[in-house]
N, C-alpha and C positions, 0 to 999 in steps of 0.2 A: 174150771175157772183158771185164766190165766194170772197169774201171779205177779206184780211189777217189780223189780229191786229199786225202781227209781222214787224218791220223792217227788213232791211235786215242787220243793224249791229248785232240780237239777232240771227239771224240764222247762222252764220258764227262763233259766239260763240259757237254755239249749237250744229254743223257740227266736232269743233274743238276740244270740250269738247268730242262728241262722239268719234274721230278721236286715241284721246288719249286714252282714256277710252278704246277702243279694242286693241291699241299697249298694253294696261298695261297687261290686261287680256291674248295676245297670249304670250307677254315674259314669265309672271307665268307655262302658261302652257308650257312653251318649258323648263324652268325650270324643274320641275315636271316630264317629260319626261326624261331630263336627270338624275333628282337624282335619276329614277324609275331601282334598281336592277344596279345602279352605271355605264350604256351605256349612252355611248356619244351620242345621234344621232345628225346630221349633217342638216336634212330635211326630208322631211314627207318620200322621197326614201332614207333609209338608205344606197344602193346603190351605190348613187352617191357623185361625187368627192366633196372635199369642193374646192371653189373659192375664189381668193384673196391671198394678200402675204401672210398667215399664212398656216403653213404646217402641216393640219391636221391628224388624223386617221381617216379613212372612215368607216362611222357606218357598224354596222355587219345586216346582215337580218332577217326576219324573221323565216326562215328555220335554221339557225345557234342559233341562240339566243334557239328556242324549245328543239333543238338535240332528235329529237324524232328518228332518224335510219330508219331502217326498221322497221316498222311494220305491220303485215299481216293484209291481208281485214277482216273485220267484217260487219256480215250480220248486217239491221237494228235493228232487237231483239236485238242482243247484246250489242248493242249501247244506249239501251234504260232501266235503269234498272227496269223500273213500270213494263215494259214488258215482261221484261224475265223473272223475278219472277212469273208473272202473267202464262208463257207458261209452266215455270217450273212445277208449281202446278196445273196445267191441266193435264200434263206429268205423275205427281203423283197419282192424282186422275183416269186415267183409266187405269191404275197399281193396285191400290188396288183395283177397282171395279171387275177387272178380277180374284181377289183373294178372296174375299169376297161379299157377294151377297150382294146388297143391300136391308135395311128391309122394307117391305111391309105392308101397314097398309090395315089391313085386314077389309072389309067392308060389314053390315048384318050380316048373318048368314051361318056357316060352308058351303061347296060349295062341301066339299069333298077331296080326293086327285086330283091334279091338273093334273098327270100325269095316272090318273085311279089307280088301286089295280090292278098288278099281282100274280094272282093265282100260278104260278108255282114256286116265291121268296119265299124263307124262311130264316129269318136275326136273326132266335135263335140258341139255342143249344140245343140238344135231352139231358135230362136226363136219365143216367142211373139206 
């Protein structure tokens, strides 16, 4: 059996102190909430009505508050800018590879041409 040191008149202090302690803490916060961009809100459901004899304005929601409209689907890439950058310059890069060979480091000794010598090509100019 566990033992208490405590009375039970220091626990109802302690209960009372905490009690207070988190009303202080949620009024700031609902403070806070209100000074935040100058909305009233009403309850954690902006939504809904205020009750009681004062006649409030009913907080605005979340879709009002954003006013984001319409706006069209976006694939996940675009949504992500590490990413897209990242697919862009892939994009880029077998773009220019199809334009430019890439360089070959050439290993040992001469091999030849790669593609053999044809005999019948001639890539000068006869002098006359």
């Amino acid at each position: 059996a566990v033992v208490s040191t405590q009375s039970t008149g220091e626990r109802e202090e302690e209960v009372d102190l905490y009690a207070e302690h988190a009303r202080i803490s949620e009024e700031k916060k609902r403070k806070k909430r209100k000074k935040k961009k100058g909305i009233a809100v009403l309850s954690e459901d902006p939504t809904l009505m205020a009750t009681g004899e004062e006649e409030e304005k009913r907080g605005i929601t979340y879709k009002i508050m954003k006013n984001k409209g319409l706006t069209p689907h976006r694939k996940k890439e675009q949504r992500n800018p590490r990413v897209k950058h990242r697919k862009k310059f892939d994009k880029a890069l077998k773009k220019r590879r199809s334009q430019i060979p890439d360089l070959r480091e050439q290993g040992g000794s001469y091999g030849g041409e790669k593609s053999g010598i044809k005999s019948a090509l001639t890539k000068s100019t006869k002098l006359r």
